[in-house]
C-alpha positions as CSV (number, residue, x, y, z in Angstrom):
1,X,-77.3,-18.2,-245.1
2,X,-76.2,-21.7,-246.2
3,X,-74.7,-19.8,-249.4
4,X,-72.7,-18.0,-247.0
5,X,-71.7,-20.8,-244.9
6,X,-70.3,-22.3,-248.1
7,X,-68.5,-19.3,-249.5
8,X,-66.6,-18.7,-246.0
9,X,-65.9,-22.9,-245.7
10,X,-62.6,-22.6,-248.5
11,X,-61.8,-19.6,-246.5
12,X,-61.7,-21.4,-242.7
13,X,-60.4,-24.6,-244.1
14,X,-57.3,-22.2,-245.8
15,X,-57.0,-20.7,-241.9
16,X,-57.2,-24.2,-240.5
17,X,-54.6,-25.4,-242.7
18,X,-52.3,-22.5,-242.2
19,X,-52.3,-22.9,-238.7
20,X,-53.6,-26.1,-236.7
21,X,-53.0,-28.0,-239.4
22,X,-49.5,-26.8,-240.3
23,X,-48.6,-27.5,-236.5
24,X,-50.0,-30.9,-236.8
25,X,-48.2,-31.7,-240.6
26,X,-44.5,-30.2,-238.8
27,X,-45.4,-32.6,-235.7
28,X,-46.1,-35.4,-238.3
29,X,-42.8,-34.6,-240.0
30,X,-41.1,-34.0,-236.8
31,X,-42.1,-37.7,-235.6
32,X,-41.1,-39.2,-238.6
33,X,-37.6,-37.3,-238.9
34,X,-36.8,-38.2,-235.2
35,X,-38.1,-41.9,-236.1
36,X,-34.9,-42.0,-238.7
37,X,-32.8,-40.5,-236.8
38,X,-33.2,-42.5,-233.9
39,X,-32.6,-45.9,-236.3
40,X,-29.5,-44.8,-238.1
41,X,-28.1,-43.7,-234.6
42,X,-29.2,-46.8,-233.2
43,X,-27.4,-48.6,-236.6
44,X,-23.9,-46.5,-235.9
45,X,-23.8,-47.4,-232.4
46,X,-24.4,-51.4,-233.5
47,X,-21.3,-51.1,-235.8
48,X,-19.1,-49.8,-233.6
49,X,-19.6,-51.9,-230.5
50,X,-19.5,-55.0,-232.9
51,X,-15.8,-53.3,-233.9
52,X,-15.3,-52.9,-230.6
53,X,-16.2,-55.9,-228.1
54,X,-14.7,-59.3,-229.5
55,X,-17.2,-60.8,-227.3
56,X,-20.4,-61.9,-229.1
57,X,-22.2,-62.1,-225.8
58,X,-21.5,-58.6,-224.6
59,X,-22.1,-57.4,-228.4
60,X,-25.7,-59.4,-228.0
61,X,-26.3,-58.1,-224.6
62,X,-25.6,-54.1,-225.7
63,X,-27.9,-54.3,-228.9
64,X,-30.3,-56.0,-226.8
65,X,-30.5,-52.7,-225.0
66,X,-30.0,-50.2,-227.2
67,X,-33.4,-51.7,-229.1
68,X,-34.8,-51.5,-225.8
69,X,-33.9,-48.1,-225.4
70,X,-34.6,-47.4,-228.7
71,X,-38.6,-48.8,-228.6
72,X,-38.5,-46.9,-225.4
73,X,-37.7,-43.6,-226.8
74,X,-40.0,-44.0,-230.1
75,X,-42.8,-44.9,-228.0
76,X,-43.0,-41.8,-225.6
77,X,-42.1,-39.7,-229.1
78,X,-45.1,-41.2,-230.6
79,X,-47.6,-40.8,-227.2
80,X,-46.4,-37.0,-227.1
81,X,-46.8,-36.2,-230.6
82,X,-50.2,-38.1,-231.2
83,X,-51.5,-36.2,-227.9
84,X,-50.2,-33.1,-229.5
85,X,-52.2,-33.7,-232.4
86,X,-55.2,-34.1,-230.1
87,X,-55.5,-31.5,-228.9
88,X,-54.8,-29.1,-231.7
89,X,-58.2,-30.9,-233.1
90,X,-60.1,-29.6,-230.3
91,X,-60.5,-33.0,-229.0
92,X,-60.8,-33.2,-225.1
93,X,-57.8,-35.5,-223.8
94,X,-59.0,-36.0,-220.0
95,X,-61.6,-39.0,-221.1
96,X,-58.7,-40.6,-222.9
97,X,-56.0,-39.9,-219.9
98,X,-58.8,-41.5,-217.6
99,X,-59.7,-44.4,-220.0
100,X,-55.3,-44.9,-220.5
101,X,-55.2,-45.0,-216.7
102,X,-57.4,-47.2,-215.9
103,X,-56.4,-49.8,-219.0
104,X,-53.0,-50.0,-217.5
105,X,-54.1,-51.1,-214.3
106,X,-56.3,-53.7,-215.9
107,X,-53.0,-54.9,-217.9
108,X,-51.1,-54.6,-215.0
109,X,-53.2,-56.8,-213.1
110,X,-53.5,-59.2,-215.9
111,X,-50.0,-59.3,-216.9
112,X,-48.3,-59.0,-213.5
113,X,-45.9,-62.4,-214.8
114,X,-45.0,-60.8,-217.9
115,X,-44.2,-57.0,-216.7
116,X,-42.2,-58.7,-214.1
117,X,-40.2,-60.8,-216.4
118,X,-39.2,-57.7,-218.7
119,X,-38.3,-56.1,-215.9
120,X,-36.4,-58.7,-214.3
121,X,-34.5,-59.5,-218.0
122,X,-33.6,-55.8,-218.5
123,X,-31.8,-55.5,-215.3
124,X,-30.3,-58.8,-215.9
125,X,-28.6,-57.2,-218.8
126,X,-28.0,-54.2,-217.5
127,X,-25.6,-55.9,-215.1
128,X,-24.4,-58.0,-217.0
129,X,-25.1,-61.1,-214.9
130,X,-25.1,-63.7,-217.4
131,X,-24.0,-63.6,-221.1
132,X,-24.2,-65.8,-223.8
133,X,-21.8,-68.8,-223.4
134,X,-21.8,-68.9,-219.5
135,X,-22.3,-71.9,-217.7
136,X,-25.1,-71.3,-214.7
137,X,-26.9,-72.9,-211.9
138,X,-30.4,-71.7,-211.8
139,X,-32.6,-73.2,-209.1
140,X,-33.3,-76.7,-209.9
141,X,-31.6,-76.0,-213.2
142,X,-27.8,-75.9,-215.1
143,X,-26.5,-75.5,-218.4
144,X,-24.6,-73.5,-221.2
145,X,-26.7,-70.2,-221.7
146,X,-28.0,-70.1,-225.6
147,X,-29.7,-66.6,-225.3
148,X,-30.5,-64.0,-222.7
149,X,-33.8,-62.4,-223.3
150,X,-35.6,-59.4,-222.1
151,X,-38.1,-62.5,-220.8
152,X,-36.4,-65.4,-220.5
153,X,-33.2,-67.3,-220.3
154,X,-32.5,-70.5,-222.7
155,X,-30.2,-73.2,-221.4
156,X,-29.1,-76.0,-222.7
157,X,-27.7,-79.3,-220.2
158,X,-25.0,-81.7,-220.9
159,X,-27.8,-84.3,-222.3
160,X,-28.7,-81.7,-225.0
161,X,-31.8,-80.6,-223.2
162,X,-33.3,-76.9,-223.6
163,X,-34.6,-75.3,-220.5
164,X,-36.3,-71.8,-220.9
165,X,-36.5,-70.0,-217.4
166,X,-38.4,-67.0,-217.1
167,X,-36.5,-64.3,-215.6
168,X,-39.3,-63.2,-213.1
169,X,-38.9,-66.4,-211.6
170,X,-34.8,-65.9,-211.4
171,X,-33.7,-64.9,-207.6
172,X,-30.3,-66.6,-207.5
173,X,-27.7,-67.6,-209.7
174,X,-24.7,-69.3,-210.2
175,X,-22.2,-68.4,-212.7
176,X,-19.5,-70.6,-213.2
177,X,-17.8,-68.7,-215.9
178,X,-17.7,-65.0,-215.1
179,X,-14.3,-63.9,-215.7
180,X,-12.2,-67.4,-214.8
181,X,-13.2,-70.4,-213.4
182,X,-11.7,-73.1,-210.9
183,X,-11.6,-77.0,-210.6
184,X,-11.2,-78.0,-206.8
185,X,-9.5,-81.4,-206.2
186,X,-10.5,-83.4,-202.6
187,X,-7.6,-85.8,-203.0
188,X,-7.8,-88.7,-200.5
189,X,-4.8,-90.7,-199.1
190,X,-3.7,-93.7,-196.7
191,X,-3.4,-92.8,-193.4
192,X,-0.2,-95.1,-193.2
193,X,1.4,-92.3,-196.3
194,X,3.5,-89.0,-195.6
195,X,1.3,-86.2,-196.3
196,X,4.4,-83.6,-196.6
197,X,5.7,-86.5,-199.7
198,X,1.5,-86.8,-201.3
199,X,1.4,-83.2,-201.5
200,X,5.1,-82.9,-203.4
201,X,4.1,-85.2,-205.4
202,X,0.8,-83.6,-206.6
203,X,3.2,-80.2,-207.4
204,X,5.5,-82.3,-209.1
205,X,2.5,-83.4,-211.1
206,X,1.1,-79.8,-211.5
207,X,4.5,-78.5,-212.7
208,X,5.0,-80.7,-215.4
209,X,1.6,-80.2,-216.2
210,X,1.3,-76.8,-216.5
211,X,4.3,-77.2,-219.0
212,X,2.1,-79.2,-221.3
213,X,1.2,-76.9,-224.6
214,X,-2.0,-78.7,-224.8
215,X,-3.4,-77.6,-221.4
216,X,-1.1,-74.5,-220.6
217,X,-3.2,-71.9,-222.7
218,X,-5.6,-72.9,-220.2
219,X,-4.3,-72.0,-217.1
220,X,-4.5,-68.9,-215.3
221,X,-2.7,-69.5,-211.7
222,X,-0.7,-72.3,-210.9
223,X,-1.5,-75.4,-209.1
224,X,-2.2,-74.4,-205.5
225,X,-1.9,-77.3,-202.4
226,X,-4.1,-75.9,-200.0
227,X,-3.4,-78.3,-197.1
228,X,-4.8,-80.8,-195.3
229,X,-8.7,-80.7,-195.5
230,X,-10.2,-83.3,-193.7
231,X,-8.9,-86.0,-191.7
232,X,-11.9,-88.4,-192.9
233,X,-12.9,-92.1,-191.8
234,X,-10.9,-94.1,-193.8
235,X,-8.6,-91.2,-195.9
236,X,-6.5,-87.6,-195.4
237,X,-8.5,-85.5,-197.6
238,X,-6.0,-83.1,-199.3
239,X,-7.5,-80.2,-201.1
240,X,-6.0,-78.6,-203.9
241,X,-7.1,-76.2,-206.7
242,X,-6.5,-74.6,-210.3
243,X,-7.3,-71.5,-211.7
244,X,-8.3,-71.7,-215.4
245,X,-9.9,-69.9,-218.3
246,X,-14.0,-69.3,-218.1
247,X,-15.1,-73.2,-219.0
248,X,-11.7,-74.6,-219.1
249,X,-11.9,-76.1,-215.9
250,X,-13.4,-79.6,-216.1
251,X,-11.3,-80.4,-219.0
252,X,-8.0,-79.5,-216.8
253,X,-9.6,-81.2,-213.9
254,X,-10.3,-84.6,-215.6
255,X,-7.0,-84.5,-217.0
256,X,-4.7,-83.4,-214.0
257,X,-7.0,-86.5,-212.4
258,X,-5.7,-89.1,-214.6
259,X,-2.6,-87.7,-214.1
260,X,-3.0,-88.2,-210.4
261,X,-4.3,-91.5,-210.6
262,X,-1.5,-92.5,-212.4
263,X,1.3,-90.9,-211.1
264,X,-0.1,-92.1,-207.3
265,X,-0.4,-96.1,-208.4
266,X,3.6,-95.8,-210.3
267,X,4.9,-94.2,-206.6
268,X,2.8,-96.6,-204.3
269,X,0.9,-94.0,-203.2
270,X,-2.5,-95.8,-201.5
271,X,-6.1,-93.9,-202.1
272,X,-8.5,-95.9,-200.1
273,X,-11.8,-97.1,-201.3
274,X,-14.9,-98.7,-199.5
275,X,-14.6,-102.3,-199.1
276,X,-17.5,-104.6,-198.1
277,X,-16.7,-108.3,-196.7
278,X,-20.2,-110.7,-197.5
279,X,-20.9,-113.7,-195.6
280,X,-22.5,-116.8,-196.4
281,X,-24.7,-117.6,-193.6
282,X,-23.9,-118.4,-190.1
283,X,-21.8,-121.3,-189.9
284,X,-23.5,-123.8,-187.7
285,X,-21.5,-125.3,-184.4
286,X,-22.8,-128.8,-185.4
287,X,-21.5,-128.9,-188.4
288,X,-20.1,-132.2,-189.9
289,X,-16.2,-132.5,-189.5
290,X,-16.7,-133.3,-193.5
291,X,-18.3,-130.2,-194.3
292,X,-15.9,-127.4,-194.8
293,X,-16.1,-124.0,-193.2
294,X,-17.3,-121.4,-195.8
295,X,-14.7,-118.8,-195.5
296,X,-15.8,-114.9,-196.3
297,X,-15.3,-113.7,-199.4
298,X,-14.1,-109.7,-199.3
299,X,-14.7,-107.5,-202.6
């Protein structure tokens, strides 16, 4: 009976070959195809957005997906064609489905933090929220963006300082730079001056400015005099504002200040600031007719 057994073994193995295990070899293949043909696709579309968007942020942000995408799509290729395999072994996949299940929830549980930071990144990107080379305002935190991940966000502040934010913990930001930028002015005069003259003068300023070759690449709108802001304690707060390229606007702004600054002390133009008078004690009503008075001293 063994004898037979053995005989008939080349025989079965031939059948199994010929059909289970041809399925499984053309899945195998099948996997391995799609596999290349997923990266090359993946590699054409790379080329052509880098052809296409100037922008090294939006290029980053695109790739960032389409890897994403692309790990997505091997993944569930790879889950279907290994439980394919399965069960054209014979092999029973309910234990495995049971022992998946309840895995993920243990994950889940264990890596609530990092689920919800990949999904919070993706859609970050998706939207294109923040790119590479914005300037944002993150709770308690504000710099030049250095990379958007699909976990967290890398900025860097004006003292060189590297702050990596998880993007689960993101709920509101502030982008400075999104499309254009502006630099508001909260110019303060002298009651005693003419407001209708201050805010000539600041166009005056602002047109010869915005004639300047060094700053006018820059600008986006012209100068714009809102009006009177505030009528304050001690000033007439004049607000004024300029429209400028994405991260352009504190290099206008300190420069139409100076401008300001300088233009207002050549014209007479007063902008108050705090003064404090100090006092050298109490002077005494019996004091000596020899002993001067102190007199105050203002700064």
């Amino acid at each position: 009976m063994e004898t037979s057994m053995f005989k008939q073994l080349p025989a079965q193995l031939f059948h199994w070959f010929m059909t289970k295990g041809l399925i499984i070899f053309v899945i195998l293949v099948s996997m391995y195809v799609g596999f290349l043909i997923l990266q090359r696709l993946i590699k054409r579309l790379q080329l052509y957005i880098e052809r296409t968007f100037p922008d090294q942020g939006q290029v980053q942000r695109v790739e960032t997906l389409m890897n994403v995408f692309g790990d997505f799509v091997w993944v569930l290729m790879a889950g279907i064609g290994l439980m394919t395999i399965l069960s054209q072994l014979g092999i029973d996949l309910a234990p495995f489905l049971v022992a998946a299940g309840v895995g993920g929830i243990a994950i889940g549980f264990g890596a609530q933090s990092l689920v919800k930071d990949v999904i919070s990144g993706f859609f970050i990107l998706l939207e294109d929220q923040i790119r590479v080379g914005d300037v944002v305002t993150i709770p308690d935190v504000s710099g030049l963006v250095e990379d958007v991940g699909l976990r967290t966000i890398v900025l860097r502040d004006d003292s060189g300082n590297v702050h990596i934010v998880p993007n689960g913990t993101v709920n509101t930001v502030t982008n400075k730079t999104k499309g254009f930028s502006r630099y508001v002015f909260h110019i303060g005069v002298a009651y005693r001056e003419n407001v209708d003259d201050v805010m000539q003068t600041l166009k005056d300023i602002a047109s010869t400015f915005q004639q300047d070759p060094e700053f006018a690449p820059d600008i986006v709108e012209p100068f714009e005099v809102l009006g009177v802001d505030e009528l304050a304690n001690s000033a007439v707060v004049i607000k004024c504002r300029i429209t400028t390229k994405p991260r352009r606007q504190w290099r206008i702004g300190r420069e139409m200040n100076r401008q300001i600054k300088n233009t207002f002390d050549e014209r007479g133009i007063e902008m108050p600031f705090p003064h404090r008078t100090l006092y050298w004690g109490d002077q005494q009503q019996h004091q000596r007719n020899d002993q001067p008075a102190l007199e105050p001293v203002h700064s």
